[in-house]
DOVOMAR-602936 format. One record per residue: z negated, x, y negated of N, C-alpha, C, CB in turn; residue in three letters; residue number from 1; chain. Coordinates in steps of 0.2 Angstrom, whole numbers, plus 2048, in hexadecimal, padded with zeros to 3 digits. Glycine has a CB too. Layout:
<pts>
+-----+-----+-----+------+------+------+-----+-----+-----+------+------+------+-------+------+------+
| n.z | n.x | n.y | ca.z | ca.x | ca.y | c.z | c.x | c.y | cb.z | cb.x | cb.y | lumro | semi | keti |
+-----+-----+-----+------+------+------+-----+-----+-----+------+------+------+-------+------+------+
|   Z |   X |   Y |    Z |    X |    Y |   Z |   X |   Y |    Z |    X |    Y |   ALA |  NUM |    A |
...
+-----+-----+-----+------+------+------+-----+-----+-----+------+------+------+-------+------+------+
</pts>
This chain:
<pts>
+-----+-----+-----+------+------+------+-----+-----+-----+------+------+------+-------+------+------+
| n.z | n.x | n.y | ca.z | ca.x | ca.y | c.z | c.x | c.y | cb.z | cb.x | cb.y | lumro | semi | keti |
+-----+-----+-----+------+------+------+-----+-----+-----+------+------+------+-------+------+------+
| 461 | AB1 | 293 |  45A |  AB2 |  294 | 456 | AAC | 292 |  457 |  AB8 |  290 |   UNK |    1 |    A |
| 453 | AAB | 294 |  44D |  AA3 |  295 | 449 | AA3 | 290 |  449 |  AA1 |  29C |   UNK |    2 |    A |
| 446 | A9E | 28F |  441 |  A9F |  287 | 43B | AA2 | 289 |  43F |  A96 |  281 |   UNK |    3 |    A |
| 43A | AA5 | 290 |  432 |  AA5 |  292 | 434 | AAD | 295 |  42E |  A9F |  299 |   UNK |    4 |    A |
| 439 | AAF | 295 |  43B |  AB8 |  296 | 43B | ABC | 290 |  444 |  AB9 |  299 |   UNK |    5 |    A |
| 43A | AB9 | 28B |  43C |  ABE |  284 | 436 | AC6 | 286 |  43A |  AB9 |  27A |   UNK |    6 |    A |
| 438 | ACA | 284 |  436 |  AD1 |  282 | 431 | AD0 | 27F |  43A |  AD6 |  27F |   UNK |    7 |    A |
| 429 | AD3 | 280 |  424 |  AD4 |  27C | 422 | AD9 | 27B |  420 |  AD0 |  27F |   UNK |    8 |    A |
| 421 | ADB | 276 |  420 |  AE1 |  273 | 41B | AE3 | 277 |  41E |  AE0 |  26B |   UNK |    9 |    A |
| 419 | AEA | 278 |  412 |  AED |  279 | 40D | AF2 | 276 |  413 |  AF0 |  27F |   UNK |   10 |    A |
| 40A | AF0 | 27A |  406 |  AF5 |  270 | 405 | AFD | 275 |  3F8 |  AF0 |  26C |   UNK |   11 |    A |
| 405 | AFE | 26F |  405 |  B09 |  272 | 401 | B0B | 275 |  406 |  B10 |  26E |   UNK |   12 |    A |
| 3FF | B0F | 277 |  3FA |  B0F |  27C | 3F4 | B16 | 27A |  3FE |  B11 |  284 |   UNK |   13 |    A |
| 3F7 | B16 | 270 |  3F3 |  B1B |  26D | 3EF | B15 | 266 |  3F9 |  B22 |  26B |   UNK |   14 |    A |
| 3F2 | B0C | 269 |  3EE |  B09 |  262 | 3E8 | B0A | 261 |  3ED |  B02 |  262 |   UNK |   15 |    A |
| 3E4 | B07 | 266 |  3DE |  B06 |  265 | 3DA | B0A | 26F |  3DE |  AFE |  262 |   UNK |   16 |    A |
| 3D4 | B0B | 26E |  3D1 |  B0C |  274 | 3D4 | B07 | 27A |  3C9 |  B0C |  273 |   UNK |   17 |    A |
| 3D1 | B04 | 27C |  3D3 |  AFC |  280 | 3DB | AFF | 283 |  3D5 |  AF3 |  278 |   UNK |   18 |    A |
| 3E0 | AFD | 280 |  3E7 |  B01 |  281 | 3E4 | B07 | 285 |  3EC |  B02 |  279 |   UNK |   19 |    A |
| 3E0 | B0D | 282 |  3E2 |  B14 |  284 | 3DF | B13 | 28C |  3DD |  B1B |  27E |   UNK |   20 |    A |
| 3DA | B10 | 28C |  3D6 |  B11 |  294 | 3DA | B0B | 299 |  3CC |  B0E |  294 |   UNK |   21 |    A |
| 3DE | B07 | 296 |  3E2 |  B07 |  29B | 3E5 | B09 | 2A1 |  3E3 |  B06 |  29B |   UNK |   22 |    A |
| 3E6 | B10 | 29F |  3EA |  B14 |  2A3 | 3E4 | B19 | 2A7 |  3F0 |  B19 |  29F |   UNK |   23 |    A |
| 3E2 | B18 | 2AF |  3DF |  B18 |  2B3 | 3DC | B1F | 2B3 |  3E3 |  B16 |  2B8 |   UNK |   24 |    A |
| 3E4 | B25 | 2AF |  3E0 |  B2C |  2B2 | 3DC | B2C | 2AB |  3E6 |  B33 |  2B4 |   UNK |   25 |    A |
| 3DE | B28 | 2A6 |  3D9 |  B2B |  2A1 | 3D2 | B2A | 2A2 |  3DB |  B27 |  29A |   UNK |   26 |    A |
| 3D2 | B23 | 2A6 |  3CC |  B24 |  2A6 | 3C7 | B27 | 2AB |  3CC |  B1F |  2A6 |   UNK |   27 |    A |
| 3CB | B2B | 2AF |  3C9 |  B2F |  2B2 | 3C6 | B35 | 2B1 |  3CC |  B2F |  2B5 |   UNK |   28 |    A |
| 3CA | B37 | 2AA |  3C9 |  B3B |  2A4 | 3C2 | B3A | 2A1 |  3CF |  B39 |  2A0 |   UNK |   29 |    A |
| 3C3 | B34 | 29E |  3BA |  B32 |  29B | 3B6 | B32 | 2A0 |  3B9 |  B2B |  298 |   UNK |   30 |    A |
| 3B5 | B31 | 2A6 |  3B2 |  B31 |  2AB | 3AE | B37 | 2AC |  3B5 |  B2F |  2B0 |   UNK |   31 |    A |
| 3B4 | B3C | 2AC |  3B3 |  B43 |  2AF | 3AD | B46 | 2A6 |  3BD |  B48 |  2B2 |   UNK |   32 |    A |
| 3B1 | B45 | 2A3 |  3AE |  B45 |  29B | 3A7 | B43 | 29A |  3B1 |  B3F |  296 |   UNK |   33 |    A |
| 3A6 | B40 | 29D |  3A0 |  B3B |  29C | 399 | B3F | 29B |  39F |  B35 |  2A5 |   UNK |   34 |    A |
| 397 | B43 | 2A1 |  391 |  B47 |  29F | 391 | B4D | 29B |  38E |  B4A |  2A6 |   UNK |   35 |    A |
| 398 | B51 | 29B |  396 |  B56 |  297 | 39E | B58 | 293 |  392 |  B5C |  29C |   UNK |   36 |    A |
| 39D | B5C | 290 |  3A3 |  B5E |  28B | 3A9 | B64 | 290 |  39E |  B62 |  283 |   UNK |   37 |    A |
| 3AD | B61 | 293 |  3B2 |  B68 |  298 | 3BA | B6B | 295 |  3B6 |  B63 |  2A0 |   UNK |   38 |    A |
| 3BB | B6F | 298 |  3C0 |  B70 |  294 | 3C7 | B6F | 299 |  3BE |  B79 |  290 |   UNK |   39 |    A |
| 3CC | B6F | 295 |  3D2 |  B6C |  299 | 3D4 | B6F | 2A0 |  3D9 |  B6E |  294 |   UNK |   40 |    A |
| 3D3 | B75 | 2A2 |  3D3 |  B78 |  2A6 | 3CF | B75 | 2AB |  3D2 |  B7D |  2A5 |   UNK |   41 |    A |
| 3C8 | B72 | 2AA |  3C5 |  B71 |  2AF | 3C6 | B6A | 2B1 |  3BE |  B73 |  2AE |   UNK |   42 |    A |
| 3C9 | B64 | 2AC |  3CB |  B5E |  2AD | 3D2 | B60 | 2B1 |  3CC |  B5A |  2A6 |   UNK |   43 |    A |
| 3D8 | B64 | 2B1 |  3DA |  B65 |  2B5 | 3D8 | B66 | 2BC |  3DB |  B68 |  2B2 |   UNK |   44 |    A |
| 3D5 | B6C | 2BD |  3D2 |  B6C |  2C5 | 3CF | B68 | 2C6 |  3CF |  B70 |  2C8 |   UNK |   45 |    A |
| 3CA | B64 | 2C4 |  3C6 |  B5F |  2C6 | 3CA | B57 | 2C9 |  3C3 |  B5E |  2BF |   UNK |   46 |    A |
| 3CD | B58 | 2C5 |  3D1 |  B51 |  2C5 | 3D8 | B50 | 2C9 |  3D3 |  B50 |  2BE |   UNK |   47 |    A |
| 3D8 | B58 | 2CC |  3E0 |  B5B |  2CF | 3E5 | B56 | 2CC |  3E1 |  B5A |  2D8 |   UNK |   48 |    A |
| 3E8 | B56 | 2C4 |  3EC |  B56 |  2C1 | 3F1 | B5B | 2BD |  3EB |  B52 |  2BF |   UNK |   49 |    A |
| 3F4 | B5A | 2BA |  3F9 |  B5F |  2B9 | 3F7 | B60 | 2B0 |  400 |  B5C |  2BC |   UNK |   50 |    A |
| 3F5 | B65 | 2B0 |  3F5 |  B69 |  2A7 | 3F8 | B64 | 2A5 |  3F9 |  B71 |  2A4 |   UNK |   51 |    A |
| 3FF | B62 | 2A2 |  403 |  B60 |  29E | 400 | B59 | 29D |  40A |  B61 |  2A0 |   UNK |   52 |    A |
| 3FE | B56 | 2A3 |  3FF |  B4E |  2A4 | 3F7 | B4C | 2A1 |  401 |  B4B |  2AD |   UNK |   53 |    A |
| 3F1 | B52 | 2A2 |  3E9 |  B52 |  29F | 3EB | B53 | 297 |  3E3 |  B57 |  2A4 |   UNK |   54 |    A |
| 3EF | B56 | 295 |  3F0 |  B57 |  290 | 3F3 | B51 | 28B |  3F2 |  B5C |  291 |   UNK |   55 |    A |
| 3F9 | B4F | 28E |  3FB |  B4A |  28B | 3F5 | B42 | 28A |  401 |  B4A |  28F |   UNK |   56 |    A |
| 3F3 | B40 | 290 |  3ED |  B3C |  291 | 3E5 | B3E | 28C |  3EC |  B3E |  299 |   UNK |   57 |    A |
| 3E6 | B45 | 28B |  3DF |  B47 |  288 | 3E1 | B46 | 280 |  3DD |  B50 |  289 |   UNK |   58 |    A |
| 3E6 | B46 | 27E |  3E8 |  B43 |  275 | 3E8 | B3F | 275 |  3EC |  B42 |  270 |   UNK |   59 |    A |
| 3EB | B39 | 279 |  3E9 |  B30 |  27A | 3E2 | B2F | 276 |  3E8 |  B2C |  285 |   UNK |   60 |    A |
| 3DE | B32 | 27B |  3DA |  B33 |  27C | 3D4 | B35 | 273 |  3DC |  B38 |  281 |   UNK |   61 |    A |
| 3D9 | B39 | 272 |  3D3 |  B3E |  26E | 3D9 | B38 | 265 |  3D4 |  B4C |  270 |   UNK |   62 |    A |
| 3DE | B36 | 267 |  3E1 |  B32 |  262 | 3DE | B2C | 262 |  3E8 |  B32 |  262 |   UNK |   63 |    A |
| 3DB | B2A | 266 |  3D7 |  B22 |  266 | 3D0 | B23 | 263 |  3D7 |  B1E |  26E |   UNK |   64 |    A |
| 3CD | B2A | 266 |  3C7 |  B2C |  262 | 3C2 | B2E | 269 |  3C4 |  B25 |  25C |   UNK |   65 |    A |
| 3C6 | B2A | 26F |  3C0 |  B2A |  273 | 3BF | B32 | 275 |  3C1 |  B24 |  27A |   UNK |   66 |    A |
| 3C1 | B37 | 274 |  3BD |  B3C |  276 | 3BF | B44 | 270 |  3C0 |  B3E |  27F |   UNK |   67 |    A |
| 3BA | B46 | 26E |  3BB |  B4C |  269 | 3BD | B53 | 26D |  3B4 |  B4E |  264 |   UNK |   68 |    A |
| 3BF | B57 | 269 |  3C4 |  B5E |  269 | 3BE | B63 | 267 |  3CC |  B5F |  264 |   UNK |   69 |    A |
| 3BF | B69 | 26A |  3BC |  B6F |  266 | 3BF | B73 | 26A |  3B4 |  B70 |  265 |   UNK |   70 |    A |
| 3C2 | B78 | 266 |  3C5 |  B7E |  269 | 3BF | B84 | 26A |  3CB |  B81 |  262 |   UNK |   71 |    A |
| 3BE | B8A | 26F |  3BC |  B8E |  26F | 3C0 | B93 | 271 |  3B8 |  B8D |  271 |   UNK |   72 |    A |
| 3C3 | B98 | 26B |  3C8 |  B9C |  26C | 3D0 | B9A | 270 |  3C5 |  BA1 |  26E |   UNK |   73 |    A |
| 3D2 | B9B | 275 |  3D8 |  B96 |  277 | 3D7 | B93 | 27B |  3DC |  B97 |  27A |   UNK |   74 |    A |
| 3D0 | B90 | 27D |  3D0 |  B89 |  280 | 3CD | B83 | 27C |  3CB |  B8A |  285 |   UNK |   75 |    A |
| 3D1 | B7E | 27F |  3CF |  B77 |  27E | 3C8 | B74 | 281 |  3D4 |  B73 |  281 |   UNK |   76 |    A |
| 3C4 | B70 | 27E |  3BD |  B6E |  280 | 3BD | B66 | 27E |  3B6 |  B74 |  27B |   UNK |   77 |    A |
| 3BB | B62 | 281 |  3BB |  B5B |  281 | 3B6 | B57 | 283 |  3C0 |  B58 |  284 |   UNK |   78 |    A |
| 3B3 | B52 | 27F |  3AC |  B4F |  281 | 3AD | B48 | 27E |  3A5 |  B54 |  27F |   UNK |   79 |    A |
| 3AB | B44 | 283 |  3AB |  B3D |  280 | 3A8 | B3C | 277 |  3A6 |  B37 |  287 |   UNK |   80 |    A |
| 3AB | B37 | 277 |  3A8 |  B33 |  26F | 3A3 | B2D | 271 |  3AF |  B2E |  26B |   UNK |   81 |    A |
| 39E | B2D | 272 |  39A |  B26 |  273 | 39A | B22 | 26E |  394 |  B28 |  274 |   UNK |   82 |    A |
| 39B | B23 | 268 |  39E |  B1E |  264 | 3A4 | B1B | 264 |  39F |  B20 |  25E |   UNK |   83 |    A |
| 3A9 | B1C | 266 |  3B1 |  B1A |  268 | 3B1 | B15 | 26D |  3B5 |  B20 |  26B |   UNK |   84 |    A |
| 3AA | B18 | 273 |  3AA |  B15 |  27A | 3A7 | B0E | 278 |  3A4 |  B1B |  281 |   UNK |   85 |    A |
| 3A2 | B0E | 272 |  39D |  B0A |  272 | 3A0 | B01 | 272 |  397 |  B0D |  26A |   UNK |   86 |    A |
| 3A6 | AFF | 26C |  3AA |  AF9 |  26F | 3AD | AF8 | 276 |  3AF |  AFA |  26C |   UNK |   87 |    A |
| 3B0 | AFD | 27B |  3B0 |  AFB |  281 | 3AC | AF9 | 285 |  3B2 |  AFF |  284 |   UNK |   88 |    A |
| 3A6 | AFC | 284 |  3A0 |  AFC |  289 | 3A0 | AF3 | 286 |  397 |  B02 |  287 |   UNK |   89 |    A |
| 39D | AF3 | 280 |  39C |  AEB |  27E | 3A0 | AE7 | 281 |  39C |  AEA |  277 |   UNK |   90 |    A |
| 3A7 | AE7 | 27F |  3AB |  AE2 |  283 | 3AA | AE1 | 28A |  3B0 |  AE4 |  283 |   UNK |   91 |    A |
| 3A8 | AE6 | 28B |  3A8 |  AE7 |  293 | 3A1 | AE4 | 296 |  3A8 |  AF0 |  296 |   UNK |   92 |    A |
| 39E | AE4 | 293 |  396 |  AE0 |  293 | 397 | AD9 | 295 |  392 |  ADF |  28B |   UNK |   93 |    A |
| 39A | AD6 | 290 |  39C |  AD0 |  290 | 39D | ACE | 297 |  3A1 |  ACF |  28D |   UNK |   94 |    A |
| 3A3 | AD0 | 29B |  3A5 |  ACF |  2A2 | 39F | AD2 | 2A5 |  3AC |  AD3 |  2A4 |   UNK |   95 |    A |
| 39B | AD7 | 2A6 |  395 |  AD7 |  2A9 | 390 | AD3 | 2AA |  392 |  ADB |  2A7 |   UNK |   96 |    A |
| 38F | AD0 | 2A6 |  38A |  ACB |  2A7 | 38E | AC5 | 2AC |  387 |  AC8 |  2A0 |   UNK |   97 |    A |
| 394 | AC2 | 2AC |  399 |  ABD |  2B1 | 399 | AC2 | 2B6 |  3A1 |  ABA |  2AE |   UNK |   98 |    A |
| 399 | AC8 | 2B8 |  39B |  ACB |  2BD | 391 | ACA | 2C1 |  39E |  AD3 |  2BB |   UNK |   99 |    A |
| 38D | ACB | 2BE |  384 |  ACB |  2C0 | 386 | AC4 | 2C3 |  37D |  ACB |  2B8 |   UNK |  100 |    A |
| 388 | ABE | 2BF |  386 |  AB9 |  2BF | 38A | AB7 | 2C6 |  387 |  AB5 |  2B9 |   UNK |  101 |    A |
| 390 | ABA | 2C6 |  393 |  AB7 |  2CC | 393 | ABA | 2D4 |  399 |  AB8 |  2C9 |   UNK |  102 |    A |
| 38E | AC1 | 2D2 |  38D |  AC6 |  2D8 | 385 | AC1 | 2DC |  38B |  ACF |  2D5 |   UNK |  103 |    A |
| 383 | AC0 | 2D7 |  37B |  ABA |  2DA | 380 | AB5 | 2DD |  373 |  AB5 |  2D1 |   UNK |  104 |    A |
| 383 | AB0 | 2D9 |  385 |  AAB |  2DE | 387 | AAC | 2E3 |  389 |  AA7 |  2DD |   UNK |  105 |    A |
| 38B | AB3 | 2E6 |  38E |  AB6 |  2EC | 387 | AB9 | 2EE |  395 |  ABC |  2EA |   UNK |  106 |    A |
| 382 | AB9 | 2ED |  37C |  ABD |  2F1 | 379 | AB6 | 2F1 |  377 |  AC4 |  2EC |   UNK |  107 |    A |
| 376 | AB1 | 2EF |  372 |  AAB |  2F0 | 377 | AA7 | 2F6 |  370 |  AA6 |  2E9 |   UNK |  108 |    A |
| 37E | AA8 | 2F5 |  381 |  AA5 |  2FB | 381 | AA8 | 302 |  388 |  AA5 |  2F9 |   UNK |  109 |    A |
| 381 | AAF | 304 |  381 |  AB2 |  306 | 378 | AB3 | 30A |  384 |  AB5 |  302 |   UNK |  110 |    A |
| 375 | AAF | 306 |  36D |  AAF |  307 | 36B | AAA | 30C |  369 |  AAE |  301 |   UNK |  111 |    A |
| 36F | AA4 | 309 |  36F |  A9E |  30D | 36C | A99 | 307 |  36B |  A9E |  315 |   UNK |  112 |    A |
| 36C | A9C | 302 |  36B |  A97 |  2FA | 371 | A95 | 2F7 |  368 |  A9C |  2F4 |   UNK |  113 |    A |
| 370 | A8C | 2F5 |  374 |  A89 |  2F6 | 37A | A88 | 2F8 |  374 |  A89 |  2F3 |   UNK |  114 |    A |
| 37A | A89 | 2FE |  37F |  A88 |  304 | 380 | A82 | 305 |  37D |  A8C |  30A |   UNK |  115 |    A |
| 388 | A7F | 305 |  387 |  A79 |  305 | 384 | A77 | 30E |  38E |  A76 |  303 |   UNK |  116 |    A |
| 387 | A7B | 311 |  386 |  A7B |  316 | 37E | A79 | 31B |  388 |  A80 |  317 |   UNK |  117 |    A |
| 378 | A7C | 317 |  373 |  A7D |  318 | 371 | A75 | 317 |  371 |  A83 |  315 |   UNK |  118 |    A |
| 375 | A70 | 312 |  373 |  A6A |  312 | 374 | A65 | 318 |  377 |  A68 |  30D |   UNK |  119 |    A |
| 37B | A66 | 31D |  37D |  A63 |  321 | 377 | A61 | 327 |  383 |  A67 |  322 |   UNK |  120 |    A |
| 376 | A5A | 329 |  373 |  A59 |  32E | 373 | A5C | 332 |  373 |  A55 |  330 |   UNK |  121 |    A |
| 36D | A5B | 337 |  36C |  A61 |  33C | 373 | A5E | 342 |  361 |  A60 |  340 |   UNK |  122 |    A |
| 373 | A58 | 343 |  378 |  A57 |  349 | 37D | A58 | 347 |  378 |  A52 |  34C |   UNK |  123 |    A |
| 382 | A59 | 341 |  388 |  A5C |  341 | 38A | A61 | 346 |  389 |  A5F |  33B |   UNK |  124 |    A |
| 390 | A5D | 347 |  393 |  A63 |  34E | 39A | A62 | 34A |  394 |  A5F |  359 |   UNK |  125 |    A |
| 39C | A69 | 346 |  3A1 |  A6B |  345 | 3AA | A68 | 34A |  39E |  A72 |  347 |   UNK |  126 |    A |
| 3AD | A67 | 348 |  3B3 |  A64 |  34D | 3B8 | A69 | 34E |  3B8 |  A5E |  34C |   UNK |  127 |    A |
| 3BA | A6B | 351 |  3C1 |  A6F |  355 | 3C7 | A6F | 352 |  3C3 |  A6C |  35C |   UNK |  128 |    A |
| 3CD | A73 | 353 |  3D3 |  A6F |  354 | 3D5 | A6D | 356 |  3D6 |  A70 |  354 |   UNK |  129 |    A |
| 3D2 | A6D | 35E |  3D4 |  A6A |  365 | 3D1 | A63 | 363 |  3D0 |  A6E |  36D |   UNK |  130 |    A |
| 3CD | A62 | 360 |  3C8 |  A5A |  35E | 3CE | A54 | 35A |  3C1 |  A5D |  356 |   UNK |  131 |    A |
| 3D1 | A58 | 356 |  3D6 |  A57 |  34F | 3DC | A53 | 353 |  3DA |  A5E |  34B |   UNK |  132 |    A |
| 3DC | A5A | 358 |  3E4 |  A57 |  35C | 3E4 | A51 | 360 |  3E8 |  A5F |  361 |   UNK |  133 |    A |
| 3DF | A51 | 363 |  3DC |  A4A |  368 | 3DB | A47 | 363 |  3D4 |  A4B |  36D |   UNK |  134 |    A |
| 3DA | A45 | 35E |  3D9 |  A3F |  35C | 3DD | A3A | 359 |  3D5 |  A3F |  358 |   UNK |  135 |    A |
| 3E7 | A42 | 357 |  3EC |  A3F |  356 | 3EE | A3B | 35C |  3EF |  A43 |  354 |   UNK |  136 |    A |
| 3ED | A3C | 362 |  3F0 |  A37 |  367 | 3EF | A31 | 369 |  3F0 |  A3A |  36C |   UNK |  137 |    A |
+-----+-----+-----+------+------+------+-----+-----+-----+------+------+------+-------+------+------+
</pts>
């Protein structure tokens, strides 16, 4: 094995939040979470996934902190933590503002603001391939 193949540990996917939302359906989980408090049953149909697999996903879940439990008689009831969420969102902020900043330069470019193009004299005439190839001869 080569000194740049060695095994790297991975962190569990119940450390911390960050790790838990990596996994695509959880977050589909919080999503669905998001407005109101549902119980397993309905994240089920909702989500057309399977009991076992919303259930397993929903302790990730509820072990990282990002969403609370309450039983009503034999059902399960789940509703986000907006305190749990509240580090994600911040991090996530961060990249929001590089994402703002980088959607305007793709909209001012797009506008015909600072285009390099727009600089180029008026009698530029663009050359061809066919131009390229005539000139090798």
């Amino acid at each position: 094995m080569g000194m740049y193949s060695l095994p790297m540990a991975r962190a569990s996917t119940t450390s911390d939040a960050f790790n838990a939302v990596a996994e695509p359906r959880r977050r589909d989980i919080l999503n669905y979470l998001a407005l109101q408090e549902r119980s397993v049953g309905d994240i089920v149909d909702s989500l057309s996934m399977e009991q076992p697999s919303v259930s397993k996903h929903l302790r990730v879940l509820k072990d990282v902190g990002l969403v609370q439990a309450r039983r009503d008689g034999r059902r399960m009831f789940y509703r986000t933590n907006a305190e749990a969420i509240r580090p994600l969102h911040e991090w996530t902020s961060t990249f929001e503002r590089f994402w703002w900043h980088q959607l305007n330069r793709i909209k001012e470019r797009a506008e015909g603001k600072n285009d390099p193009s727009n600089n180029t004299p008026s009698n530029f005439i663009p050359r061809s391939k066919n131009d390229l190839d005539r000139d090798k001869n």
